[in-house]
N, C-alpha and C positions, 0 to 999 in steps of 0.2 A: 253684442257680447264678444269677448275676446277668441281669438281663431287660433289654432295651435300653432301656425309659423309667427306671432306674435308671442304664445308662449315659449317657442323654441327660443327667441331671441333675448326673452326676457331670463330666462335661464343662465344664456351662455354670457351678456354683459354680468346681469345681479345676483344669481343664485349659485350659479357654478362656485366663482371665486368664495363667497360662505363657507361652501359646503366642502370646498377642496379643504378649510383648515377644520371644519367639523368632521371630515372623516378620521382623521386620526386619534381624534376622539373614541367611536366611536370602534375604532379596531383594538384602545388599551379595555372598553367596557367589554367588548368579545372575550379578551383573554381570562378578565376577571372572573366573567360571569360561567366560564368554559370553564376553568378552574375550581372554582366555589364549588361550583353545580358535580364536578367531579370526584371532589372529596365527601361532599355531603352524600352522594348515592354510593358513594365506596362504605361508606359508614352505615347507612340503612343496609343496604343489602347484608353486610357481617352482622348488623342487629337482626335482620329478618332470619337468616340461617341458625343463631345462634338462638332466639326464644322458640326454634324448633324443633331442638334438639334438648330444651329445658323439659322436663319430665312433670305432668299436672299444672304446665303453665296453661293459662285459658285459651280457647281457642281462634278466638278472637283476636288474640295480641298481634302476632305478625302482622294480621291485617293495618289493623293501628300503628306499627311501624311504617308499615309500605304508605301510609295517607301521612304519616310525620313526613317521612322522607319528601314526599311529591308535596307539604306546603314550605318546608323548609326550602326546597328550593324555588319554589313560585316566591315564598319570601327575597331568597336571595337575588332573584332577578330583578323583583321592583326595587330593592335600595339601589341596587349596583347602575340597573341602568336609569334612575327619574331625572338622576341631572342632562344626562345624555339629550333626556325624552324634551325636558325643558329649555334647552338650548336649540332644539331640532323646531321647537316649534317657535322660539324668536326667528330664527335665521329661515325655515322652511315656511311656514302654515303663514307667518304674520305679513310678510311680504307680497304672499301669493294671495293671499284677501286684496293687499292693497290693489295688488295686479288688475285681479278681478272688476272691482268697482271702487274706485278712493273714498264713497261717500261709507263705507263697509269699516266698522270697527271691530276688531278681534281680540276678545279676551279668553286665553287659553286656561284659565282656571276656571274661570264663571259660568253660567250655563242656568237654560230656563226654571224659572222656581219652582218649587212644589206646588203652590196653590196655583199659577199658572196651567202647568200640568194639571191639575183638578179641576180646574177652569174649561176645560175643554169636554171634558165629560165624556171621553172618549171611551176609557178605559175605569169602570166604574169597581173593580177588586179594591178591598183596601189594601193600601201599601203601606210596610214598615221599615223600607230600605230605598231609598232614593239619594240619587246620583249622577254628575253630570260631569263635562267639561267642553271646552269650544266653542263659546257664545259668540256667536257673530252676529251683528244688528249694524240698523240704517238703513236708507232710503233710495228705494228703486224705482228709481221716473217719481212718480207721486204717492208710492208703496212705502208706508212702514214696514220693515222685516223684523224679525228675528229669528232665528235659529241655533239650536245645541244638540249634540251628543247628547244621551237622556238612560238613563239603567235603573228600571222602577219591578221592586220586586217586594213580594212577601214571605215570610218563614213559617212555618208550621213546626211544633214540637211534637213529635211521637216518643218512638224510642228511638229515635236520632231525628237531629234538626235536620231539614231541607227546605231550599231555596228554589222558591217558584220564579221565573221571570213575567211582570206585566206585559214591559214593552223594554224593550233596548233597540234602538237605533236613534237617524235623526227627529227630533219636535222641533216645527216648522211654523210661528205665528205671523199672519199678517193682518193688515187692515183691511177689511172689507168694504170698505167706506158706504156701510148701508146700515142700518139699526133694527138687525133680527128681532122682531115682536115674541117669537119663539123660536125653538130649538128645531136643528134640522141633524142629522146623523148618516153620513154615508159611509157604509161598513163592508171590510169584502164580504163576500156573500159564499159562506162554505158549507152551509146547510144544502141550498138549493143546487151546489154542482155536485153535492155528494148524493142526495135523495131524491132531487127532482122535484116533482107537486108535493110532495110530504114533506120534501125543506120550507116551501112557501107556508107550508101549514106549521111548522116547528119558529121560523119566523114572525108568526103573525101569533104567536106562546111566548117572546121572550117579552118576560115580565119587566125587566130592566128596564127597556125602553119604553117608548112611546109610538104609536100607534104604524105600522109598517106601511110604505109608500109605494105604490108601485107606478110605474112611470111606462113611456112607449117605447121604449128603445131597447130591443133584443139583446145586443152586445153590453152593452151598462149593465142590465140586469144578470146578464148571465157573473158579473164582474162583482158587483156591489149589491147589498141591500140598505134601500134609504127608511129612516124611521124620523119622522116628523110630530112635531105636537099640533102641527097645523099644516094639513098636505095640499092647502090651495099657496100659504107661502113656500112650499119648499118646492113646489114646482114653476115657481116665481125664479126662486133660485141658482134651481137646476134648470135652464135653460136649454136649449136642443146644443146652442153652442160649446156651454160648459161642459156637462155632460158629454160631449165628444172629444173635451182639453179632457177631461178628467180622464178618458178610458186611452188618450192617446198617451197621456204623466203616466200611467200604471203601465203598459205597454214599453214603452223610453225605460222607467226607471228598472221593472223588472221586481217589483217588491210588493210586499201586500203595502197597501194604503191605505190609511185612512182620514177621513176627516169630518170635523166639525164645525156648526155657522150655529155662534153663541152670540149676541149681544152687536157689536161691528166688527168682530174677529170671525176669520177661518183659520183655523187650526187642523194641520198636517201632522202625522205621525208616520212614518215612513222606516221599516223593520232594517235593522242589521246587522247580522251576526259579531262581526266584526266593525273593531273602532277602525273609525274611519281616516283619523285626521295622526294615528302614530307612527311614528317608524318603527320600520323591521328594522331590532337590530343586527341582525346575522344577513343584513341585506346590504350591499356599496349602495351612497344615493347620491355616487357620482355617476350613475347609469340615467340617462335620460327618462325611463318609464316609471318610473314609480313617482317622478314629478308629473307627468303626462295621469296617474290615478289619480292623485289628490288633486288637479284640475279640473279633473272629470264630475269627480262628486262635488266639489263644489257649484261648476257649471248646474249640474244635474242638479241642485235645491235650489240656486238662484236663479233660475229659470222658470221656477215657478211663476213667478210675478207674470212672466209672459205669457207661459204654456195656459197659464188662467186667467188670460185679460186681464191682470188686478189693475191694473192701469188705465183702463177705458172705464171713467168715471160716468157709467151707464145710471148712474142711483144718484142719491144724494141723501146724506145723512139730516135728520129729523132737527 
């Protein structure tokens, strides 16, 4: 893998010069968006005072004001700045792939499918809102990859809609190059660190799944609960070695994880509040660190292939 005075360097020849004529860009979007943003909340606020002063208006309205005002300007941010955001990722993200691995193809609009995502059976809610971008795929040593930004959520109507989130972070597929007979599920495990022996018992109740696994290793368990449709393969699977990649990727990455071993795929789901791969635009990215994070997270998913042997062609497919 590439080392960071390899990245410093690859910066200051290829990325600097970019980004030195992308910053001026980037400082007419500031003023725009500082601008917009400042008329449009001049104008709510004078509406908010003023439907307050209106005599048997309902009481609700201001409110209604003050959530116009805050999507008018969320509105006004994405127009002003997507070319910005689109540029930033030819010149920043598509480069830094290459950087990373050449055989790494990067499409900044695309991103894993929906029946992909279902595919993994991870996250079994149904979803009516799904959403992606930053498909990066190809091949690691002898590893098919893929991975995307991923935002899967569902809505509910009351008396006001809201938005549940599934999963929002990175979705991570690889080859397993083994042909799971059935299904194996490693899930954090937040019953058991919240309740103790009564988690293990609310565990061994979730109907969703398939039959809960328990395995020997303290640390793992305290970590993950594995649920297997067959727990003589999933401890096939889960090997004393993996199992130890796996609790040292959860440790490294700092994130709940999860995954799944469907067919000859494992499938990663890995949480993130935030997008990963955009620029701050009220941030200079002619400052050295903000190239030093999106190297990091990319290091940190393409590393998987290592941190989990996919590469040691221990099996063989059927």
């Amino acid at each position: 893998m590439r080392t960071l005075s390899e990245l410093r360097s690859f910066y200051d020849k290829k990325l600097h010069p970019e980004i030195f004529v992308l910053e001026e860009k980037r400082k007419e979007v500031v003023v725009l968006v500082s601008a917009y943003s400042f008329v449009i909340l001049l104008i709510g606020v004078i509406a908010f005072f003023f439907t307050l002063k209106i005599q048997n208006v309902h009481p609700k309205v201001p409110g209604y004001v003050a959530i116009l005002t805050f999507v008018a300007i969320s509105g006004a941010y994405y127009f002003l700045t997507r070319g910005y955001v689109s540029n930033f990722k030819d010149v920043v993200i598509n480069p830094l792939v290459g950087f990373m691995d050449d055989s790494l193809i990067y499409q900044k609009s695309g991103f894993i499918s929906e029946s992909e995502f279902k595919s993994s059976q991870i996250f079994t809610h149904a979803i009516n809102e799904y959403r992606g971008d930053d498909l990066i795929q190809g091949t690691i040593g002898k590893t098919k990859i893929k991975f995307s930004e991923l935002c899967a959520k569902y809505v509910t109507h009351g008396k006001n809609r809201h938005e549940h989130t599934v999963f929002k972070g990175l979705f991570f597929i690889a080859d397993f190059n083994k042909d799971f007979c059935k299904k194996t599920f490693v899930l954090p495990d937040r019953a058991e660190k919240m309740f103790g022996g009564f988690g293990t018992m609310l565990q061994k109740m979730n109907v969703s799944r398939p039959a809960l696994v328990k395995l020997e290793d303290p640390e793992f368990e305290k970590l993950f609960a594995v649920y297997s449709d067959d727990p003589v393969e999933s401890r096939y699977i889960l090997s004393t070695s993996l199992i130890q990649r796996i609790v040292s990727f959860k440790k490294k990455s700092k994130r709940e994880v999860y995954l799944s071993f469907i067919k000859s795929n494992v499938y990663i789901a890995i949480w993130y509040n935030r997008n990963l791969f955009e620029p701050r635009v009220f941030r200079t990215m002619l400052d050295f660190a903000p190239i030093q994070e999106y190297f990091e997270d990319l290091q940190l998913t393409i590393e998987i292939v290592d941190d989990l042997n996919l590469n040691t062609r221990i099996w063989s497919k059927q």
